[in-house]
N, C-alpha and C positions, 0 to 999 in steps of 0.2 A: 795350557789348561783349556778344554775343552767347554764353549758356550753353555751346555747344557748342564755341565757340572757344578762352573760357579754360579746357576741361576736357584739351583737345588742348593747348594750352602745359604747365598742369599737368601733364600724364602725359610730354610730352616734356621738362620739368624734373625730372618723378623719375627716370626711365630714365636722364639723361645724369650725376645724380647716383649712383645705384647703378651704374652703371657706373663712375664714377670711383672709389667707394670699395672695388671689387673690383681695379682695377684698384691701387692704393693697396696693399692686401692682398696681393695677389700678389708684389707686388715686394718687402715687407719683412723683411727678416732676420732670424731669430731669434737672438736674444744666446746664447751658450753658458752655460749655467750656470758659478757660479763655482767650485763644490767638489761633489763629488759626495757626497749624503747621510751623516750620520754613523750607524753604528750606538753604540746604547750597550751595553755585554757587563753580560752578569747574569751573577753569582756563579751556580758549577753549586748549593753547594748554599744555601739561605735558610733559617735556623730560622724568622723570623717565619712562612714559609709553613708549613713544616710542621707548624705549632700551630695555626696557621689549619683546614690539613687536618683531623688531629685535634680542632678543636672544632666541624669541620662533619658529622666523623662522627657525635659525639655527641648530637647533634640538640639536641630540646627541654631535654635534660639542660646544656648548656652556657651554660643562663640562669642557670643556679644556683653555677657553676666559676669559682671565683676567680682560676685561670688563664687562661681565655679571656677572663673580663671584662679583665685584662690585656693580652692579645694582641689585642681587638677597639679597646680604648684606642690601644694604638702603632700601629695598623694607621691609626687614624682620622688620631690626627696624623704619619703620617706621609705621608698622604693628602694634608691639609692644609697643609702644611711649617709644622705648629709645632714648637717641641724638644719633644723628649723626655718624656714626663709623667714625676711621678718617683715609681712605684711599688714 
């Protein structure tokens, strides 16, 4: 079989193939989703955060603050879905 012949079957078996699968694609429906996204509601207000705040104002200082070392503990596991550390 000559080079030149089976590159012309080849190129005429991809074409009729990408053609089918556009044509494939064109026609298929898209399913309707089943529930429209949930939002989840945050509490307006969160103490954890706002100790969070306050020990990120505090900067270098709050390596030393037994209460941020508290609030960076609960923050971790709560992070991680462990219970509760019990400090």
């Amino acid at each position: 079989m000559d080079g030149k012949l089976l590159a012309r079957i080849s190129a005429i078996v991809f074409v009729t193939v990408a053609i089918t699968a556009t044509a494939i694609e064109l026609t298929r429906k898209d399913e309707p989703t089943a529930s429209p996204p949930v939002r989840i509601v945050q509490p307006e207000r969160d103490p954890l955060r706002e100790e969070q705040r306050r020990c990120q104002q505090l900067g270098q200082k709050a390596a030393d603050d037994a209460e941020c070392l508290r609030v960076w503990a609960e923050t971790r596991d709560r992070f991680l879905g462990r219970a509760l550390s019990p400090f």
